[in-house]
C-alpha positions as CSV (number, residue, x, y, z in Angstrom):
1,X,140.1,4.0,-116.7
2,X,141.1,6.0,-113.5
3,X,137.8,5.4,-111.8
4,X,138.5,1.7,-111.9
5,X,141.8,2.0,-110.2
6,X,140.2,4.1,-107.5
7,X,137.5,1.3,-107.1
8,X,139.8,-1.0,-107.1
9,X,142.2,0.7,-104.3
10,X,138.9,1.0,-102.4
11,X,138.4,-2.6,-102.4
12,X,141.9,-3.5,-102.1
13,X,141.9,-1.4,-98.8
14,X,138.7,-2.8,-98.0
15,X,137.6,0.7,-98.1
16,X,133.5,0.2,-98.2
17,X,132.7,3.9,-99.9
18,X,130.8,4.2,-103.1
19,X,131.9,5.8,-105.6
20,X,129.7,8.5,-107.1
21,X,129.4,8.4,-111.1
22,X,127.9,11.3,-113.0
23,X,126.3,11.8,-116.0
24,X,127.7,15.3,-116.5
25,X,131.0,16.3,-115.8
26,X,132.3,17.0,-112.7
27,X,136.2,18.3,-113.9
28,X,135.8,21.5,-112.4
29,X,134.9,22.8,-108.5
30,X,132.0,24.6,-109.8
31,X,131.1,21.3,-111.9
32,X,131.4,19.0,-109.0
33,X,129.5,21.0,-106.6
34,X,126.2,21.4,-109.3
35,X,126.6,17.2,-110.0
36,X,127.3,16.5,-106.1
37,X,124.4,19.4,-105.0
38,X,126.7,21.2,-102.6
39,X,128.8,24.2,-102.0
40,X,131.7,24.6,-104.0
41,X,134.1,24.9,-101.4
42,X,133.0,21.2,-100.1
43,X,134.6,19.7,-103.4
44,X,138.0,18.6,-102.3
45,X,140.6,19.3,-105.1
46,X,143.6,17.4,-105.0
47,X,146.2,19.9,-107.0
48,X,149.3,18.1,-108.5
49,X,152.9,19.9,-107.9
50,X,156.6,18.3,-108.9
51,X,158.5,17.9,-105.7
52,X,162.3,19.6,-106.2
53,X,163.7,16.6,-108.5
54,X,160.6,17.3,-111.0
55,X,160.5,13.0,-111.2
56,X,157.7,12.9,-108.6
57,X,153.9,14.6,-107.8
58,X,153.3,16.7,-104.6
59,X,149.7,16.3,-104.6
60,X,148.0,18.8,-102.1
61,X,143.7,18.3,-101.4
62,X,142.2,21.6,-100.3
63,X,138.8,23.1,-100.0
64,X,137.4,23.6,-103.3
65,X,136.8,28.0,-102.3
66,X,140.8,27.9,-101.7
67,X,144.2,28.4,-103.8
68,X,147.6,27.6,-103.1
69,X,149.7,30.4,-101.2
70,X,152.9,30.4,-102.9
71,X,154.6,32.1,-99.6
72,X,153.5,29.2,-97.3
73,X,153.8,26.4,-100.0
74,X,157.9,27.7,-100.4
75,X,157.9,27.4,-96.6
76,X,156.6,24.2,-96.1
77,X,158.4,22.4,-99.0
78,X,161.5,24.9,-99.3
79,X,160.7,25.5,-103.4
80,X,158.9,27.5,-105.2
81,X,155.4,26.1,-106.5
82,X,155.5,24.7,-110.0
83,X,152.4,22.9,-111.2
84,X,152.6,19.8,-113.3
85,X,152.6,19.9,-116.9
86,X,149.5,18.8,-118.2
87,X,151.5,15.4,-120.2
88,X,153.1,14.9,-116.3
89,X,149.8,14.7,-114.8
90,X,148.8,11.0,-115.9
91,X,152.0,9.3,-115.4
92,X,152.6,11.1,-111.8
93,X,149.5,11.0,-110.6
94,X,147.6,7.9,-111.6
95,X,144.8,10.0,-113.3
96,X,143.8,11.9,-116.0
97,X,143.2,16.1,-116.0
98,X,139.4,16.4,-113.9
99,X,140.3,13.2,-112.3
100,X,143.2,13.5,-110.6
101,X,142.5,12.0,-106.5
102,X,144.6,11.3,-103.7
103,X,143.7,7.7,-104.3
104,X,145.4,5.0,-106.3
105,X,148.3,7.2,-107.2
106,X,152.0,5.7,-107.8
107,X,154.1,5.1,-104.5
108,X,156.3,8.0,-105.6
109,X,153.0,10.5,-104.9
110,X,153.0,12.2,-101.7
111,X,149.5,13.4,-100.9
112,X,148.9,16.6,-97.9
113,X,146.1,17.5,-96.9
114,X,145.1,21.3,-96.5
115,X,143.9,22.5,-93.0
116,X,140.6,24.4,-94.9
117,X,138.6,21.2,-95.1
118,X,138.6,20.8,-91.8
119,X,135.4,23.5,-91.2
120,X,133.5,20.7,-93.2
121,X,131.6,17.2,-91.6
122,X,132.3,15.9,-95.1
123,X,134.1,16.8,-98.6
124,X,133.8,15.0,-102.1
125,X,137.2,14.5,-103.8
126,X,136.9,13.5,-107.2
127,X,137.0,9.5,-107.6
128,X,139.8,9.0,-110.6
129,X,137.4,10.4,-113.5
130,X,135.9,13.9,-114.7
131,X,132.5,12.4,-113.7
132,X,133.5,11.0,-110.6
133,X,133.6,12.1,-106.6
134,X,133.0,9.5,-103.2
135,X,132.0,11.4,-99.8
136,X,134.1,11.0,-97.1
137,X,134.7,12.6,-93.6
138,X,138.6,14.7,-93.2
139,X,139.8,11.6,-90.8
140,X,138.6,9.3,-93.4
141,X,140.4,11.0,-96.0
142,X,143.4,11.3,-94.0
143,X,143.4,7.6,-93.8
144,X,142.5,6.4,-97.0
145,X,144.8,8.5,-99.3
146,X,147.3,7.7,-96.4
147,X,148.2,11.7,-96.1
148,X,151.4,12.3,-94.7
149,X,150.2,15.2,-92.6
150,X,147.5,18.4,-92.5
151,X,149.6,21.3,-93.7
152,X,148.2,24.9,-94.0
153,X,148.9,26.5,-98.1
154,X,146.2,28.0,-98.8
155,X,144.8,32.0,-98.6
């Protein structure tokens, strides 16, 4: 189970955050934010790309009110924007479809950061599970999914 290897990350990291469990789903923005009890574009979604050799995830954590702009992602990375398969999500990400974090993911993940969770004291990514999230501050998620860098991808 996903959520395990997210608590177990966490501890591994000594990372002391507590991992928030639901009993309704949370899979979905508009899900998390009803379950968490906030706005939807404080659920941080972590969207899962391949990177140019398609043998790797690009996974990019935005404001949950945002989507990718294909004009800025092609700048940044230098490649068009091509979303993981649905049977690529779990093996290059870590996680399952609704649970898919920028935490516990295989070394070969590289996890951004969008600029739009910035306006925000806190943000709930989800936690490894469709009925999962943690709270955490933007410099705290910068350091705990180890972020290579705040980029700006969204409109």
């Amino acid at each position: 189970m996903s959520v395990e290897i997210v608590r177990n990350y966490f501890k591994e990291h000594n990372i002391d955050k507590t991992v928030l469990e639901f009993p309704v789903s949370s899979a979905t923005v508009e899900l998390a934010a009803r379950a968490v009890g906030v706005e939807p574009a404080r659920i941080a979604k972590t969207l899962s790309f391949y990177t140019k050799e398609k043998d790797a995830a690009i996974l990019i954590v935005t404001a949950g009110d945002m989507k990718i702009d294909n004009s800025k992602f092609k700048h940044f990375f230098g490649m068009k924007a091509k979303m993981l398969s649905p049977e690529d999500v779990e093996p290059l990400t870590g996680h399952a479809i609704g649970g898919v974090c920028p935490f516990g993911n295989p070394k070969s993940a590289a996890v951004y950061l969008d600029v739009s969770m910035k306006r925000f004291e806190t943000v709930f990514p989800a936690a490894g599970s469709g009925n999962s999230a943690v709270e955490l501050t933007c410099e705290e998620l910068e350091q705990h999914a180890h972020a290579k860098e705040w980029i700006d991808v969204c409109k």
